[in-house]
C-alpha positions as CSV (number, residue, x, y, z in Angstrom):
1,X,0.0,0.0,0.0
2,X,1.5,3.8,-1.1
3,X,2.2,5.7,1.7
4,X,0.9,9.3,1.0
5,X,1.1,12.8,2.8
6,X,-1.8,13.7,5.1
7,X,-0.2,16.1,7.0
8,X,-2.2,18.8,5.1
9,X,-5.5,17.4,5.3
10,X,-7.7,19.3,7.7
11,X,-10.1,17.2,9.6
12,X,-13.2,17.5,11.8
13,X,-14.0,14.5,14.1
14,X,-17.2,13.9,15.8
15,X,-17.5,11.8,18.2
16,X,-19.5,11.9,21.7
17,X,-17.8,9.8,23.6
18,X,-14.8,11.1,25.6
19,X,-12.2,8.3,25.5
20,X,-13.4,6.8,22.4
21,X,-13.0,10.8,20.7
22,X,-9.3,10.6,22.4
23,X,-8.6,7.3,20.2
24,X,-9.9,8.4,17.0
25,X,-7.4,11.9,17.4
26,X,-4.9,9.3,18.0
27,X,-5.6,7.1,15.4
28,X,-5.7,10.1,12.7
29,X,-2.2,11.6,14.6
30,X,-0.7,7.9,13.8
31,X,-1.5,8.8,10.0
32,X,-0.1,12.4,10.4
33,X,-3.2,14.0,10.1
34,X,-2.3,16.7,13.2
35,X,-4.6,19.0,11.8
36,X,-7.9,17.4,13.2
37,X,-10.8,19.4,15.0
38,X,-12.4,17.4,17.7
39,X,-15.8,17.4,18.8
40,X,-18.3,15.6,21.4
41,X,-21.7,17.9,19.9
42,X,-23.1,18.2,16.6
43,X,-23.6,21.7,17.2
44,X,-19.6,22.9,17.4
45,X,-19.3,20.5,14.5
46,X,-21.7,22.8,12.4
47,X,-20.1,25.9,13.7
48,X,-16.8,24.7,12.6
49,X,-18.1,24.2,9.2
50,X,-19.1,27.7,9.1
51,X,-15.2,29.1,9.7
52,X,-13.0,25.9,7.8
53,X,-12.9,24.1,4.7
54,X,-12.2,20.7,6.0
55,X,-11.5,17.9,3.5
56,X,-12.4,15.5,5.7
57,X,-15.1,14.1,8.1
58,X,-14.9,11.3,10.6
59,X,-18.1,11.2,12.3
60,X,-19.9,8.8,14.6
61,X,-23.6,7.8,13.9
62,X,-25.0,6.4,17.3
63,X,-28.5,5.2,15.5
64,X,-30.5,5.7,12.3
65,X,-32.0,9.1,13.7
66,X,-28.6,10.4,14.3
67,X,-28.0,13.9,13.6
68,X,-25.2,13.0,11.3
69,X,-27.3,12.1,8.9
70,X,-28.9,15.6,8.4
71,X,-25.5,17.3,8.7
72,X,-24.0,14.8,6.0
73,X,-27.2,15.6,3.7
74,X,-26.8,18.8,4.7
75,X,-23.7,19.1,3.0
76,X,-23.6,17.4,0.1
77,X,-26.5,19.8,-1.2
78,X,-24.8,22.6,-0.1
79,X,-26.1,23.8,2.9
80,X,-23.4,23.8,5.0
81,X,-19.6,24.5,4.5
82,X,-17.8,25.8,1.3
83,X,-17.1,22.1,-0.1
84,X,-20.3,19.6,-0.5
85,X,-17.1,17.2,-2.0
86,X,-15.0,16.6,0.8
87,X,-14.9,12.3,2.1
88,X,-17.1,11.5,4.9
89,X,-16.4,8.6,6.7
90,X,-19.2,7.9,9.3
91,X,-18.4,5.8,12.3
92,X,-20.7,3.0,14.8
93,X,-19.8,0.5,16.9
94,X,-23.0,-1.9,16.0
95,X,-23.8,-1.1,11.9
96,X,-27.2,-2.7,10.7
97,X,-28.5,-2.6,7.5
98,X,-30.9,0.3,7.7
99,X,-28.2,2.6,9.0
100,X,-25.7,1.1,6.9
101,X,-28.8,2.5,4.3
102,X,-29.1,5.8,6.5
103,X,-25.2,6.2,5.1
104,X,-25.7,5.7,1.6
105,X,-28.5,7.7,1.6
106,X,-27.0,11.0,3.0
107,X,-24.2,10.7,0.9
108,X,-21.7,9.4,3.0
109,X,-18.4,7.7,1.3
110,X,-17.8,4.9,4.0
111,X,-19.2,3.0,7.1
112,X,-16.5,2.2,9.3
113,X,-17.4,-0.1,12.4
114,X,-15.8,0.4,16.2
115,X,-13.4,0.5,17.5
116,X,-11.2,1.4,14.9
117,X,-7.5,0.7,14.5
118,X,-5.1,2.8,12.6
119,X,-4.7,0.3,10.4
120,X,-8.1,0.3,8.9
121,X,-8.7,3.9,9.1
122,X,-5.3,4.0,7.1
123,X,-6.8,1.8,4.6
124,X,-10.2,3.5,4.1
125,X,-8.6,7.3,3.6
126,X,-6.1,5.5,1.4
127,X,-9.1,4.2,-0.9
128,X,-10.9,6.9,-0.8
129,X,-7.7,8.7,-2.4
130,X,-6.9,6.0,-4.7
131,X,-10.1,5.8,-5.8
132,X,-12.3,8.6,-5.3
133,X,-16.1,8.1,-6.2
134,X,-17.8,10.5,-9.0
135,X,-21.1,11.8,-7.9
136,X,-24.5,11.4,-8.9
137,X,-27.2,13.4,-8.9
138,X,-31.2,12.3,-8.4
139,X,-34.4,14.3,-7.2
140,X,-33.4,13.4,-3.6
141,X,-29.9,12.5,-3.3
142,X,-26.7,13.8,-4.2
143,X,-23.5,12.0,-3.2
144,X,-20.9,9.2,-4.6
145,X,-22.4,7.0,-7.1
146,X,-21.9,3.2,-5.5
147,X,-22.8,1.6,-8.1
148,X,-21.3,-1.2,-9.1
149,X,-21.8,-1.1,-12.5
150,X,-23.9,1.5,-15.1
151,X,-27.4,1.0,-14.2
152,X,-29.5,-0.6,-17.3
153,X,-31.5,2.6,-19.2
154,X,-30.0,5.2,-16.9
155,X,-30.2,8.7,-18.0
156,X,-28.5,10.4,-15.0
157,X,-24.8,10.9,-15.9
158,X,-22.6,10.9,-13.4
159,X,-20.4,14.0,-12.3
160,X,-16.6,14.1,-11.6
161,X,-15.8,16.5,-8.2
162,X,-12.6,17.7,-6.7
163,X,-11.2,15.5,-4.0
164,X,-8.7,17.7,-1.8
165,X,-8.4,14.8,0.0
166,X,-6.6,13.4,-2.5
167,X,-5.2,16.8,-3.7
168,X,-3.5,16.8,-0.5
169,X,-2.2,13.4,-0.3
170,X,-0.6,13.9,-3.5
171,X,0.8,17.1,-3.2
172,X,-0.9,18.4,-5.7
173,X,-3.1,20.8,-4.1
174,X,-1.0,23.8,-4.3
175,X,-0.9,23.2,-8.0
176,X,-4.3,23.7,-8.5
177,X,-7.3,26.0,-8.0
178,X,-9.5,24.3,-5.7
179,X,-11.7,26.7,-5.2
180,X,-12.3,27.4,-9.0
181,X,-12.5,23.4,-8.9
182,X,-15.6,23.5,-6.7
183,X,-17.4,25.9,-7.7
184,X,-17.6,24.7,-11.1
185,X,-18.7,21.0,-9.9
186,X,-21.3,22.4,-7.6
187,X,-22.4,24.4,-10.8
188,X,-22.6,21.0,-12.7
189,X,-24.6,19.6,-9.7
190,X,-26.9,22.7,-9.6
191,X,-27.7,22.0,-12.8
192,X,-28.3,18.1,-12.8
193,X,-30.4,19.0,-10.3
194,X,-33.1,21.8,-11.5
195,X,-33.4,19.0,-14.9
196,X,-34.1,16.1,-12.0
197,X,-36.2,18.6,-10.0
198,X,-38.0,19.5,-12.9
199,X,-39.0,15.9,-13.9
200,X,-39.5,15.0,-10.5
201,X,-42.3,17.2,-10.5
202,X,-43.7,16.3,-13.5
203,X,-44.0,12.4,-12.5
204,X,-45.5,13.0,-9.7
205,X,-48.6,14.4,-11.1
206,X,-48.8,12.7,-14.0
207,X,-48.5,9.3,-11.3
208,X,-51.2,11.1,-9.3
209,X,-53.7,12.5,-12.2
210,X,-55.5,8.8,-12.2
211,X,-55.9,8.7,-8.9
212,X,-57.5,12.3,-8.5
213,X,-60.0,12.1,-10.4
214,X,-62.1,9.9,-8.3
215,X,-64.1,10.4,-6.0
216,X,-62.8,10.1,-3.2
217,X,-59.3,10.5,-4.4
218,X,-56.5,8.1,-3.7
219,X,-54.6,8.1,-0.8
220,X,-51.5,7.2,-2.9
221,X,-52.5,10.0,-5.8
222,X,-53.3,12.5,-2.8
223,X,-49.6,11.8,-1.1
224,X,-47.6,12.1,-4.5
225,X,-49.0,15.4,-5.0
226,X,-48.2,16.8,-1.9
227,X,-44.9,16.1,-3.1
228,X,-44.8,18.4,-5.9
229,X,-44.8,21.9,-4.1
230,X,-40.9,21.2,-2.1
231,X,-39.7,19.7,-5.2
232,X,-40.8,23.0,-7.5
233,X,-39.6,25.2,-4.3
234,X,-36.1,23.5,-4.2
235,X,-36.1,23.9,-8.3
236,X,-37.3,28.0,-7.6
237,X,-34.7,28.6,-5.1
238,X,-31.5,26.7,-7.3
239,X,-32.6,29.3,-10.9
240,X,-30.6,32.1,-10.9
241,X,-32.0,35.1,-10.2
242,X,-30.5,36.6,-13.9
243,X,-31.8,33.9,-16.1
244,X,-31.9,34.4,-19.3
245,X,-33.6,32.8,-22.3
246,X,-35.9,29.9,-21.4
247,X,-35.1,29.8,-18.4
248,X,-36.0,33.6,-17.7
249,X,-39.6,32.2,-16.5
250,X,-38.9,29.1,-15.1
251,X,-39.7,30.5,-12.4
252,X,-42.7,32.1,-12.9
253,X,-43.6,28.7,-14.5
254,X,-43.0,27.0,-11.2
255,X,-44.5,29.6,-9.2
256,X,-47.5,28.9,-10.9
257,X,-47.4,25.3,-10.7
258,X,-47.3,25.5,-6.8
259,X,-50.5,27.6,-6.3
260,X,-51.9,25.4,-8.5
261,X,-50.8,22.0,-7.2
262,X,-51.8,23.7,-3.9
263,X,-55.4,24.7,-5.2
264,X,-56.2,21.2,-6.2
265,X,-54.6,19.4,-3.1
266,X,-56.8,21.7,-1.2
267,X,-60.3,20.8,-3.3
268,X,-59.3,17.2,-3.4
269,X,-59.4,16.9,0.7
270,X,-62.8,19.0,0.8
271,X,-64.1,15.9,-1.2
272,X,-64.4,17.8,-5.0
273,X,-62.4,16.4,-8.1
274,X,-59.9,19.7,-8.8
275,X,-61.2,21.0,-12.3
276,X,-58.3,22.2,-13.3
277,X,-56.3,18.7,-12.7
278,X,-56.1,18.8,-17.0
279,X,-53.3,21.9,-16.7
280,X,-51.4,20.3,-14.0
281,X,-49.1,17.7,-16.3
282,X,-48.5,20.5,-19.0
283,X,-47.3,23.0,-16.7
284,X,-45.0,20.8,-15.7
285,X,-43.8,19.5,-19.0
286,X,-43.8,22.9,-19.9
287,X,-41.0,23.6,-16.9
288,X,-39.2,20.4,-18.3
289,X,-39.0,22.2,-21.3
290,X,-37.7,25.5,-20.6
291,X,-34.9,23.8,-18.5
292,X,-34.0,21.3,-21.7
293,X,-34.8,23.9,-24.5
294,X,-32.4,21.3,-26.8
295,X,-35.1,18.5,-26.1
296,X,-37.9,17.6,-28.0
297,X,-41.1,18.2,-25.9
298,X,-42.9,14.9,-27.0
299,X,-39.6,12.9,-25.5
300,X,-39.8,14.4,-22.3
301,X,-43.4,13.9,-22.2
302,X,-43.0,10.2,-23.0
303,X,-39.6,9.9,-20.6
304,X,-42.1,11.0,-17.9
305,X,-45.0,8.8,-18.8
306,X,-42.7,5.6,-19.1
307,X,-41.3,6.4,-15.5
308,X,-44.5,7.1,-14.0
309,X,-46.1,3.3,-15.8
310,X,-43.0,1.5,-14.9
311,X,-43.1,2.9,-10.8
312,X,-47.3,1.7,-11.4
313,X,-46.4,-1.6,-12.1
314,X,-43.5,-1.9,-9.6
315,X,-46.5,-1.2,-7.0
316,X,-48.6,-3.1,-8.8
317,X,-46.2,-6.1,-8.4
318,X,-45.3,-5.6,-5.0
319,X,-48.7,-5.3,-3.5
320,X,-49.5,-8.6,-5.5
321,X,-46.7,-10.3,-4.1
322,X,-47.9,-8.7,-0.7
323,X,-51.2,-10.7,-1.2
324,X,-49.6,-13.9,-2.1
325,X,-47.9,-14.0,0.7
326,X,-50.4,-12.9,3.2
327,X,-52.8,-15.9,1.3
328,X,-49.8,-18.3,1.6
329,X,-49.5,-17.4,5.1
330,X,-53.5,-18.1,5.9
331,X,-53.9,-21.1,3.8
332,X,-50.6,-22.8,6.0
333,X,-52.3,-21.4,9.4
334,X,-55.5,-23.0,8.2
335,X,-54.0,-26.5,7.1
336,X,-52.4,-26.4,10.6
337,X,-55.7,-25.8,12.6
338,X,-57.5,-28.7,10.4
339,X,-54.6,-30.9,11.2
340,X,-55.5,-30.2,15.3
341,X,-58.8,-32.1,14.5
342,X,-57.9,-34.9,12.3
């Protein structure tokens, strides 16, 4: 295994626990990383955030409600710190699967399990230089792509970010502009972003149009379009404010959109069937459109109605499956309650 130079890597460490924060400072110092910012509460972590640039975080995650989930979302979508790029190792003595999921989710790079040793911490930060992950971007999520391989019929191209991490390690850092470096990724994500935002919103009503116009609505159709307004709010707030050309009245589009989703959310709870459900999907497309001006507007229209059929029939599948099961289940406890009396 290389041996490379951390000495220059600037670190924050969470981690509540007294002794066990006094081992993971250790561990780091045994790597050379001296320049490490230890804390036992989330809140200094955040306020640290607010004064360095870190370009790496060791945190510990006691369960799946931890609050390092929300800071790790919180920056990888850029609302805290000047680099949504840097590694982000996160840190529990028992892992399970659904916080092993809670990492993945919030865009962490690594779960490492306590106690550590210097060893594998060495090993980790070594492959997350050697190999640093390029990002992906989705309606919800933005972080290191972990997939293994391309996934079959995906449109979502993945985005290559600055890793200081590994800027450092190689000494190569102060040959570069990392800040220019950042900024221009983050622009890349922006914009991934406002295109998934944009058809986010526009699947989720045309998944919940069928299901509104009954009466009473769907629960289902009901809950997907409550959806809409943060998705078209998050979209509003990442335009720039001097758009120009098609994208000029995105957000006036958008704006739109909201009081309208809002209008009908509120008529479909009072019992009525919204009648202006019919203008819902081409607002939307039309917001798809003005974000992807070099796209036909019939092949966003049919990208968006393929999703929305294909997520149908996923439920569709799952809740038969659901019923077979539950049937297979009775039928067996029935057979076993006959065989009592033969």
């Amino acid at each position: 295994m290389p041996e490379y130079d951390l000495s220059q890597v600037e670190c924050i460490l969470f981690e509540p626990e007294g002794n066990v924060r006094r081992l993971m400072r250790d561990a780091l110092g045994h790597l050379r990383i001296s320049r490490v910012q230890a804390f036992g509460h989330m809140e200094d972590v955040r306020k640290a955030f607010g004064t360095g640039n870190p370009d790496l975080l060791v945190a510990d995650a006691t369960g799946t409600d931890s609050e390092t989930f929300k800071v790790v979302h919180a920056i990888r979508h850029s609302l805290l710190g000047a680099n949504p790029f840097l590694a982000i190792i996160v840190t529990a003595f028992n892992p399970t699967k659904p916080l092993l999921a809670r990492v993945t989710n919030c865009g962490g790079d690594a779960l490492l399990v306590k106690p550590l040793a210097p060893k594998q911490l060495h090993e980790r930060i070594t492959a997350l230089v050697e190999g640093p992950r390029n990002f992906v971007v989705t309606s919800d999520f933005i972080g290191p792509d972990r997939r293994k391989s391309p996934r079959e019929g995906s449109q979502i191209p993945l985005i290559e970010v600055p890793n200081t991490l590994r800027l450092k390690a190689t000494n190569a850092f102060g040959r570069t502009n990392p800040h220019e470096l950042i900024e221009r990724a983050s622009a890349e994500v922006n914009e991934q972003k406002l295109l998934r935002q944009a058809f986010q919103a526009a699947f989720l009503i045309e998944f919940a149009l069928p299901g509104l116009s009954g009466e009473p609505a769907e629960r289902i159709a009901v809950e997907h379009l409550t959806r809409v307004v943060p998705v078209l709010d998050d979209l509003i707030h990442r335009l720039p404010v001097q758009a120009t050309g098609s994208r000029a009245a995105a957000a006036d589009q958008a704006k739109a959109l909201i009081a309208a989703v809002e209008v009908a959310h509120a008529q479909t709870l009072s019992g009525m069937v919204p009648p202006g459900l019919d203008r819902l999907k081409p607002s939307a497309l039309e917001i798809m459109a003005a974000l992807s001006p070099d796209r036909p507007a019939d092949s966003l229209a049919r990208e968006v109605g393929a999703a929305a059929a294909l997520y149908r029939s996923r439920l569709t599948a799952l809740a038969e499956a659901k019923a077979a099961e539950g049937a297979k289940g009775f039928a067996q406890g029935g057979l076993a309650r006959t065989g009592g009396f033969l």
